[in-house]
C-alpha positions as CSV (number, residue, x, y, z in Angstrom):
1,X,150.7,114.8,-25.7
2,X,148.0,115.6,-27.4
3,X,148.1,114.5,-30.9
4,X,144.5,116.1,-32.3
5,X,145.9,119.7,-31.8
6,X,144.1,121.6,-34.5
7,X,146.5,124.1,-35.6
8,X,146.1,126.5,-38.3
9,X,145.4,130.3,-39.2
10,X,142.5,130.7,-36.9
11,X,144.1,128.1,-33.8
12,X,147.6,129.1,-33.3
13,X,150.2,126.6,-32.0
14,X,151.2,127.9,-27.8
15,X,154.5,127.8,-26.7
16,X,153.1,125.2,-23.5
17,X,152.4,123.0,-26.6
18,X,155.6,123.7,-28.0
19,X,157.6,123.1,-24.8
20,X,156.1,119.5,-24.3
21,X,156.7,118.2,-27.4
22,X,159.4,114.7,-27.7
23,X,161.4,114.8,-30.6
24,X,163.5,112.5,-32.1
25,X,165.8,112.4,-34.8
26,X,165.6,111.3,-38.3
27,X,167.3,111.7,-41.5
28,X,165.2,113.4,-44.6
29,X,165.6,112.6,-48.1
30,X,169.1,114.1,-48.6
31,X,169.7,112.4,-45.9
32,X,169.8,115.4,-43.5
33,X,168.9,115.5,-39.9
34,X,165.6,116.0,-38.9
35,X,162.8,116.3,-35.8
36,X,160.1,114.4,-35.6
37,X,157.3,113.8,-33.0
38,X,158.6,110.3,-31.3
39,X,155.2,108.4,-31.6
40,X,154.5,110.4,-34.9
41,X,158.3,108.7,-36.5
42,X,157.2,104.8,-34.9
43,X,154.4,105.3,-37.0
44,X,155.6,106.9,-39.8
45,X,158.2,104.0,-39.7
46,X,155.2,101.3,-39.7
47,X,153.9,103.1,-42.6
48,X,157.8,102.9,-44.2
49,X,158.0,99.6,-44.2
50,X,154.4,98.2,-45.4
51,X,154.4,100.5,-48.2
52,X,158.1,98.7,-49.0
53,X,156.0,95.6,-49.0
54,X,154.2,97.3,-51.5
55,X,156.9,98.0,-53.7
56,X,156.5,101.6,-52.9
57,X,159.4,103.6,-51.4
58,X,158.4,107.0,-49.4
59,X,160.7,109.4,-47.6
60,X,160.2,112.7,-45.5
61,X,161.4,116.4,-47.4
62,X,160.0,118.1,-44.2
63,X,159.4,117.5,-40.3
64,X,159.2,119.6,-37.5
65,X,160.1,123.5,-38.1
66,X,161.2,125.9,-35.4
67,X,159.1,129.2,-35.7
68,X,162.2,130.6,-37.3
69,X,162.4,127.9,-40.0
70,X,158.9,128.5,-41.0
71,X,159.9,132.6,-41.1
72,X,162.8,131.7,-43.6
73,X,160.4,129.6,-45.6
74,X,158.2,132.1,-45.8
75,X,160.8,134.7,-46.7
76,X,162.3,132.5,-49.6
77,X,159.1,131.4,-51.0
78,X,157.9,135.2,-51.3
79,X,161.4,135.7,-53.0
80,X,161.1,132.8,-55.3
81,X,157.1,133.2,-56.4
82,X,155.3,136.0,-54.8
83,X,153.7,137.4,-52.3
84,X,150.1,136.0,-53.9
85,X,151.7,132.4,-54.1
86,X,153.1,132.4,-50.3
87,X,150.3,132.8,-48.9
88,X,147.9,130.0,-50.9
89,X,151.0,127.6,-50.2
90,X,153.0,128.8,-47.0
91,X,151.3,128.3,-43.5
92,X,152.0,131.9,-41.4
93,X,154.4,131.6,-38.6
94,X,152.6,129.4,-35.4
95,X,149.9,128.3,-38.2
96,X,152.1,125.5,-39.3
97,X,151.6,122.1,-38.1
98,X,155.3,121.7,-38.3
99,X,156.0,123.5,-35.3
100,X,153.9,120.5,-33.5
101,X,156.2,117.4,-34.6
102,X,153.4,115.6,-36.1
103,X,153.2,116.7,-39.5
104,X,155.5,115.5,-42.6
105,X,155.9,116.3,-45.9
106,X,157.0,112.8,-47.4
107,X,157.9,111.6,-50.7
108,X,157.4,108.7,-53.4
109,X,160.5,107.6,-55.5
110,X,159.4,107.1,-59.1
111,X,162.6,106.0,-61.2
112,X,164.9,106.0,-59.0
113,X,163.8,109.9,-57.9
114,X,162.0,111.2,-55.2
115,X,158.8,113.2,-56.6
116,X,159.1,116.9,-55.4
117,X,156.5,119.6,-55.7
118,X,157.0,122.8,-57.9
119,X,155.3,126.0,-59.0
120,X,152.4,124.1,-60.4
121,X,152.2,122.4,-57.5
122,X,152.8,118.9,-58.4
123,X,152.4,117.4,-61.2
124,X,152.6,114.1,-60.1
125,X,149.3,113.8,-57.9
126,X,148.5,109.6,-59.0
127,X,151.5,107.9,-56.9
128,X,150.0,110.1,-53.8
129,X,146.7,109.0,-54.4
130,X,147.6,105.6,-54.8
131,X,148.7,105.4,-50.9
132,X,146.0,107.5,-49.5
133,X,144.0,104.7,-48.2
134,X,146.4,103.4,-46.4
135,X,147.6,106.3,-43.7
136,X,144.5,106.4,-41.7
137,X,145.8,102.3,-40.5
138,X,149.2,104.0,-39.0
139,X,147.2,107.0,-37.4
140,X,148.0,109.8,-40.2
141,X,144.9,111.7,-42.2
142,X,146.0,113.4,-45.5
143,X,145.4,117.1,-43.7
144,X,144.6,119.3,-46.7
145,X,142.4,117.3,-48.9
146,X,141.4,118.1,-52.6
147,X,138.2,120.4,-52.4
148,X,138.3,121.7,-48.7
149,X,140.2,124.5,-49.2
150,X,137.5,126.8,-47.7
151,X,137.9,124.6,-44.5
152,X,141.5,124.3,-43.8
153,X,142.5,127.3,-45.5
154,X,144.9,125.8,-47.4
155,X,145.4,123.9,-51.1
156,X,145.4,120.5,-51.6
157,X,148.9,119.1,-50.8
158,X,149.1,115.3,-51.0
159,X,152.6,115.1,-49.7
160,X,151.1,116.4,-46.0
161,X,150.1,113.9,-43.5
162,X,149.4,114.6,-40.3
163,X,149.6,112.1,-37.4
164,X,146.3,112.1,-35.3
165,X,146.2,107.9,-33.7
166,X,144.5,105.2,-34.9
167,X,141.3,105.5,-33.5
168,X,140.9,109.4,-35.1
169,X,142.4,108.4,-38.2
170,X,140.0,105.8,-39.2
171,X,136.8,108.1,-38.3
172,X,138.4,111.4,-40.6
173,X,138.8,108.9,-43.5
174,X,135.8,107.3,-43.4
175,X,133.7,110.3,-43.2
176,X,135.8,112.0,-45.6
177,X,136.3,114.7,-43.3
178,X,138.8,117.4,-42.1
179,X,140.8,117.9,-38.9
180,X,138.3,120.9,-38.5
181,X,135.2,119.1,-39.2
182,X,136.0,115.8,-37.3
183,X,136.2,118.1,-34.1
184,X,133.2,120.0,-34.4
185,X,131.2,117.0,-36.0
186,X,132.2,114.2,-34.3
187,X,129.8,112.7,-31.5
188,X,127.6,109.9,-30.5
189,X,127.5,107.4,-27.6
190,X,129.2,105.1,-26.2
191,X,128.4,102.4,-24.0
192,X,131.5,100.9,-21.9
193,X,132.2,98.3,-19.6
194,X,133.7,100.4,-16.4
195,X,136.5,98.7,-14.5
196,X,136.5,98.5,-10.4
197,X,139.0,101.0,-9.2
198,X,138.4,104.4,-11.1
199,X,135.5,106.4,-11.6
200,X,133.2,107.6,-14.1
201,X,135.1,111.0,-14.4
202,X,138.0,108.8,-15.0
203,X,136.5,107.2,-17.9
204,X,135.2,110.0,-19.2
205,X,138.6,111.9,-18.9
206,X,140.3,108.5,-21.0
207,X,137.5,108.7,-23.9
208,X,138.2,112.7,-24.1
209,X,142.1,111.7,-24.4
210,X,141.6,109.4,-26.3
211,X,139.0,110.9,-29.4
212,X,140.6,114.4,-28.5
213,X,136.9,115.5,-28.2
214,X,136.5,118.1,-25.0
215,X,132.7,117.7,-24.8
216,X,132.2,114.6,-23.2
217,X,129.5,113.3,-20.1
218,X,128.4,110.3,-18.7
219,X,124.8,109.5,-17.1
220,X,124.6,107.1,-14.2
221,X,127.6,107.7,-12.3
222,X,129.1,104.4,-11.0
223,X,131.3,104.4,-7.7
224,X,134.9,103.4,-7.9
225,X,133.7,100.0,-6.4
226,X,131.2,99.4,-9.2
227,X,131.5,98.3,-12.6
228,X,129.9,97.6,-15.7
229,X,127.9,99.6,-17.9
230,X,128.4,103.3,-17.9
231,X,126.9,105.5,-20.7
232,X,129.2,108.0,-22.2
233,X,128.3,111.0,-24.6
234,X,130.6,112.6,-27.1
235,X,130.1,116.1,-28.8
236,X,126.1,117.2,-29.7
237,X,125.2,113.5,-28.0
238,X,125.8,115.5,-24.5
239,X,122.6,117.5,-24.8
240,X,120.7,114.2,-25.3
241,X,122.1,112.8,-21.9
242,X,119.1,113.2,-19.4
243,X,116.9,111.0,-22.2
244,X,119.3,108.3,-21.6
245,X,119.0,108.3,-17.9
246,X,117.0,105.5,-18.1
247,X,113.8,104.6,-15.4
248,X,115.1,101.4,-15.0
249,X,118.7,99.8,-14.0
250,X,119.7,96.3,-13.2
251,X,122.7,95.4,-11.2
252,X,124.0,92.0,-9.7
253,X,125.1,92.9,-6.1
254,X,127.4,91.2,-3.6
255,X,126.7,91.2,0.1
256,X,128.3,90.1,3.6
257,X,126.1,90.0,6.6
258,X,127.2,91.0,9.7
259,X,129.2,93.7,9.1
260,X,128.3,97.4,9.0
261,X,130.2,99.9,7.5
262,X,129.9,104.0,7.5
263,X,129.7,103.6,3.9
264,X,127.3,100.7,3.4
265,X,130.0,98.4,1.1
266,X,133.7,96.7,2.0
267,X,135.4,99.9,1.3
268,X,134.4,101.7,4.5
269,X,135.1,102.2,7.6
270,X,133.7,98.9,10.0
271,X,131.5,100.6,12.5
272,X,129.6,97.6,13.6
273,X,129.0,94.2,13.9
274,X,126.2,92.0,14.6
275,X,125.5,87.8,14.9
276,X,123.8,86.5,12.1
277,X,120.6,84.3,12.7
278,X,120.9,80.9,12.0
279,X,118.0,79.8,9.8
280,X,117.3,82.9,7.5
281,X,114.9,82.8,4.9
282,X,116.8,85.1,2.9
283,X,114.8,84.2,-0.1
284,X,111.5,85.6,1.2
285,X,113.6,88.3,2.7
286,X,115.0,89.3,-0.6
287,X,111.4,88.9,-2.5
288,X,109.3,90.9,0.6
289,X,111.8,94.1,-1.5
290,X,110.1,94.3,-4.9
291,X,107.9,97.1,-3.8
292,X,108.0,100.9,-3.9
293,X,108.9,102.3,-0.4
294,X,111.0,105.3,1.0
295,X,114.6,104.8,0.9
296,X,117.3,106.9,2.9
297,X,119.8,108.4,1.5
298,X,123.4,107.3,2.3
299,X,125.4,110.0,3.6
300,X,128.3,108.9,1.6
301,X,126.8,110.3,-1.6
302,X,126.6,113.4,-3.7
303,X,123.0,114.2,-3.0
304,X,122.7,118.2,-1.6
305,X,121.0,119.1,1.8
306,X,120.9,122.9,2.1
307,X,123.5,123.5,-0.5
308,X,125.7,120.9,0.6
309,X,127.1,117.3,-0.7
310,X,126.3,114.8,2.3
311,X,129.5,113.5,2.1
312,X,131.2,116.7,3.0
313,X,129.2,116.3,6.1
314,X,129.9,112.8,6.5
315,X,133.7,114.0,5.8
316,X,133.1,117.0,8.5
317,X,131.7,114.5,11.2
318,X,128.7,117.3,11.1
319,X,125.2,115.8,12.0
320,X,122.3,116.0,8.8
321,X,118.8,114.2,8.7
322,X,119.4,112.3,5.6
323,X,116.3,112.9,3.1
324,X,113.8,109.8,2.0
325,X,113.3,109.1,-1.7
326,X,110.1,106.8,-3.2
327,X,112.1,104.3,-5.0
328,X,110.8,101.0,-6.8
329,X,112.6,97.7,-7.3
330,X,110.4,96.4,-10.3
331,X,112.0,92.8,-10.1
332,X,115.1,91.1,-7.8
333,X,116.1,87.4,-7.4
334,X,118.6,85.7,-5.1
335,X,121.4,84.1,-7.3
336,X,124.0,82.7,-5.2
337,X,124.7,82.1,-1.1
338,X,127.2,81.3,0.9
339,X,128.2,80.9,4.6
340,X,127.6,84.7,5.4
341,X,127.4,86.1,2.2
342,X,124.9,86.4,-0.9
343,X,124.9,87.6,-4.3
344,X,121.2,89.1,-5.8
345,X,120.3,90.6,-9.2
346,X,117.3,93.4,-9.5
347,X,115.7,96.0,-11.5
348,X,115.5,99.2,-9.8
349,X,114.2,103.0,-10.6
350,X,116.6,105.7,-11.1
351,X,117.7,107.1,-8.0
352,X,117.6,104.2,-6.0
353,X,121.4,103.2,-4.1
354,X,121.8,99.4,-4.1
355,X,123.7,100.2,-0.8
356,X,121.2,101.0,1.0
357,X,119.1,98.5,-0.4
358,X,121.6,95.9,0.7
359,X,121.4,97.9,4.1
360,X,117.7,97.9,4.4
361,X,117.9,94.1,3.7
362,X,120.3,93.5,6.8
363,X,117.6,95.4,9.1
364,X,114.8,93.2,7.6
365,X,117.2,90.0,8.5
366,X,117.9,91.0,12.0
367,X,121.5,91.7,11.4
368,X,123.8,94.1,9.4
369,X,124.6,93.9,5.5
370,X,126.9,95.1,3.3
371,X,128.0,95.4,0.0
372,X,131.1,93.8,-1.1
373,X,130.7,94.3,-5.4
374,X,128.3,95.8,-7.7
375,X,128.1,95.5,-11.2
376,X,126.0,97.7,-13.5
377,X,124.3,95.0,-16.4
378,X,121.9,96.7,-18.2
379,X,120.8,100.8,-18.2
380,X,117.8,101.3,-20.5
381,X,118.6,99.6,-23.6
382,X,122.0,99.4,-23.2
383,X,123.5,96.1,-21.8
384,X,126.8,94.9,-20.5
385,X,127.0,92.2,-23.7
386,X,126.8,95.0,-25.6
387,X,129.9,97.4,-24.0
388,X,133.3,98.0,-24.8
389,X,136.1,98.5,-22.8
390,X,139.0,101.6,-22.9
391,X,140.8,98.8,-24.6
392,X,138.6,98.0,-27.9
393,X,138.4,101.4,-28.0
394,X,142.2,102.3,-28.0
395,X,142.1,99.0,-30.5
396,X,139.4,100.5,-33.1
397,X,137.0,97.7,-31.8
398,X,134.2,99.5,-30.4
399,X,130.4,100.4,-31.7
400,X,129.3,103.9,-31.5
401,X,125.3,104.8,-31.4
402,X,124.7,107.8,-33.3
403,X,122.1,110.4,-31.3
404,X,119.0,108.8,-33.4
405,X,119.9,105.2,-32.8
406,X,120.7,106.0,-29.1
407,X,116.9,107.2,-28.6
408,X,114.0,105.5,-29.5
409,X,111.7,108.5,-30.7
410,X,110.3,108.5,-34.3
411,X,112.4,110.3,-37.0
412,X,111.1,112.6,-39.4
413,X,113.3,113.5,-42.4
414,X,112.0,116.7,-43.4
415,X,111.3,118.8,-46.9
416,X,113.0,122.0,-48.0
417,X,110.5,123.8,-46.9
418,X,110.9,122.8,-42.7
419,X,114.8,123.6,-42.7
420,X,114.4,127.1,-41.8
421,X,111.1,126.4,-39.1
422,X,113.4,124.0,-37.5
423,X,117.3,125.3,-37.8
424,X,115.6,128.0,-35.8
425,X,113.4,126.1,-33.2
426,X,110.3,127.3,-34.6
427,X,107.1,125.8,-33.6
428,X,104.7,123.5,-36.0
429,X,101.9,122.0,-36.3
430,X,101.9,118.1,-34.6
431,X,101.1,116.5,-38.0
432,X,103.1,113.8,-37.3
433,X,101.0,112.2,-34.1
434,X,103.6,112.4,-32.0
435,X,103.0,111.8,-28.4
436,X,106.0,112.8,-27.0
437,X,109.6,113.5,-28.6
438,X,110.9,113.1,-32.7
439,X,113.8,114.0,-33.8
440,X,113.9,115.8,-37.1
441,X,116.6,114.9,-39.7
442,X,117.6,116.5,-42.8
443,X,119.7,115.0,-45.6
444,X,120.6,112.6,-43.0
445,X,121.5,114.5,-40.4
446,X,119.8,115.7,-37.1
447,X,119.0,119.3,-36.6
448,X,116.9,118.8,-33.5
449,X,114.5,117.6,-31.2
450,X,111.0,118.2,-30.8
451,X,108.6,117.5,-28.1
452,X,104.6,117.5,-27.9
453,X,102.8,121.0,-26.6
454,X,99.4,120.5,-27.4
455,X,98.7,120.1,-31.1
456,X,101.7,121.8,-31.5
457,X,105.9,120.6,-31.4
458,X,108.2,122.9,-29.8
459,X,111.8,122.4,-30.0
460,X,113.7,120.7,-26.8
461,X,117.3,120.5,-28.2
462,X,118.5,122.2,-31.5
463,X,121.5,120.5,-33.1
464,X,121.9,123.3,-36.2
């Protein structure tokens, strides 16, 4: 279910939407039976009953509409106050967020009556306001907010929540924003703990569900096996995603000698094994690898030859000379070992597979090695103290870096007269000294990123 559906004049409601939504009933104000959204009524109920505690007693008018109830509104408001006043007030048939179950029209009795709206629309507006900060905790944003008009298309109606989840709710009302700004505004990055046993798509999938956001991308993909930190970017924070890629990444490794597998960790298929020395200085061994030197390839990874993944040949049983890359471990230490198997932390350049590392290791010991865990603990200037998990985000717990505090590049707030130059990528004049990258900012927020070219700055990423 997707509950950040934008619906409205320009985003029509589809009938696969409509077909998929769980309703439940409920009783309206005159205590007749209504539809509403299932997860959409728990929380309107959890709303209910903390506004009760507030001495404040709300009820729903109006819940989910078939497209033939919203016709017959339409029909009896243009009957009742005109054609002008139907169409200021009354959503067009599929523009409704009725039809989706997760929009009500509620109520506030105020002595002993329920407040209803009329041709003036409402004029009782104060006992609304009054409980406004209070929906975005149960997952509802007030959906056509006072002075936005010209961005939902419609007036300011109090009475109409909308239920988006917790973790949307709370970033609309803080920002003051709309449905329709929140998903072409919202972005930034995240930094989360990965959990063995899915992958980065998998994640990234989960943080699209879960912020309703379709741009999202990760950088550093981690196997299935690994965990620990993976970098995710939401919205305009995408195009910023190879600058995050950092030069250096530490992991803390697990190994077992002896064993070789067609993978190079425990996952794959055993396809040798070999005595381990007695007596190893694995110490030295370990230390001898901070160095820059040629590493192969594993064939088990998505690296193209000719056009090709290697593990589609690997997957093929098809024969390819697996390419070289110069990688550099800039630091790793021996941590732990036991019997057969050790545990090792190091710093390595991007590009470089700890597999293989652990695999080149084995060779240097005179035996076989592989890797049995891998976790990811820092990526540039992102650690693993500092992740979250899918679960402090689903909780509201969770720190998101904005695009400028995710780089570390000057920042330029500019004057009136640059917004033009750089809205439209213009060149300058490098005034500023920068030696690389700055990102320009106006009224506090980014419209893009310039790089050094000569004594010039030329854009790299525009954000306008």
């Amino acid at each position: 279910m997707n509950y950040k559906v934008l619906v409205n004049k320009d985003n029509l409601v589809k009938d696969k939407y409509l077909d998929k939504i769980d309703l439940v009933e409920y009783f309206d104000i005159l205590d007749n039976k209504i539809l509403v959204e299932k997860q959409t009524l728990e929380s309107y109920l959890e709303l209910k009953k903390f506004l009760e505690e507030e001495n404040i007693e709300i009820g729903i008018s109006s819940a989910y509409r078939t497209l033939q109830d919203q016709q017959e509104i339409i029909n009896e408001y243009t009957k009742k106050y005109g054609e002008d006043f139907e169409k200021k007030y009354v959503a067009p048939i599929r523009a409704s967020e009725h039809h989706t179950g997760l929009a009500l029209d509620i109520r506030i009795k105020e002595n002993g009556k329920f407040i209803v709206e009329d041709k003036k629309v409402l004029k009782n507006i104060k006992p609304y306001q009054q409980i406004e900060k209070y929906f975005h905790k149960f997952g509802f944003i007030l959906r056509y907010q006072e002075g936005k008009e010209d961005i939902t298309g419609y007036s300011y109606e109090p009475w109409h929540i909308r239920y988006v989840g917790k973790v949307v709710a709370k970033i609309i009302y803080e920002n003051n924003w709309t449905l329709e700004e929140y998903l072409t505004k919202f972005s930034g990055v995240l930094v989360i703990n990965k959990k063995k046993g899915v992958t980065s798509f998998d994640v990234v999938n989960d943080i699209s569900h879960i912020f309703g956001i379709k741009r999202v991308g990760h950088t550093g993909t981690l196997d299935p096996l690994a965990e620990g930190v993976l970098v995710v970017t939401i919205g305009k924070a995408t195009k910023i995603a190879e600058l995050l890629t950092a030069k250096y990444k530490e992991y803390i490794a697990g190994v077992q000698l002896g064993i070789k597998t067609d993978t190079y960790d425990i996952e794959g298929k055993v396809i040798d094994s070999k005595e381990v020395p007695d007596n190893l200085d694995l110490e030295k061994t370990i230390s001898s690898y901070k160095k820059t030197y040629l590493q192969e390839v594993p064939i088990y990874s998505a690296v193209k030859v000719n056009g090709k993944k290697l593990y589609e040949y690997a997957r093929n049983n098809e024969s390819v000379e697996l390419p070289k890359k110069e990688v550099t471990i800039k630091e790793i230490e021996l941590l732990s070992k036991d019997k057969n198997e050790f545990m090792f932390k190091s710093l390595v350049s991007k590009g470089c597979y700890i597999r293989s590392l652990i695999n080149d290791i084995g060779e240097s010991l005179n035996t076989y090695a592989t890797m049995t865990k891998l976790t990811r603990t820092k990526l540039g200037k992102f650690t693993l103290e500092n992740s979250n998990t899918l679960d402090d985000i689903k909780n509201n717990n969770y720190k998101l870096y904005s695009i400028d505090n995710a780089l570390d590049y000057p920042i330029v707030e500019i004057e009136d007269n640059l917004y033009k130059k750089i809205s439209n990528g213009v060149k300058i004049k490098n005034t500023y000294n920068i030696e690389d990258k700055v990102i320009f900012k106006y009224n506090n927020t980014i419209l893009g990123i310039y790089e050094k070219d000569e004594d010039m700055l030329k854009t790299w990423k525009n954000f306008n």
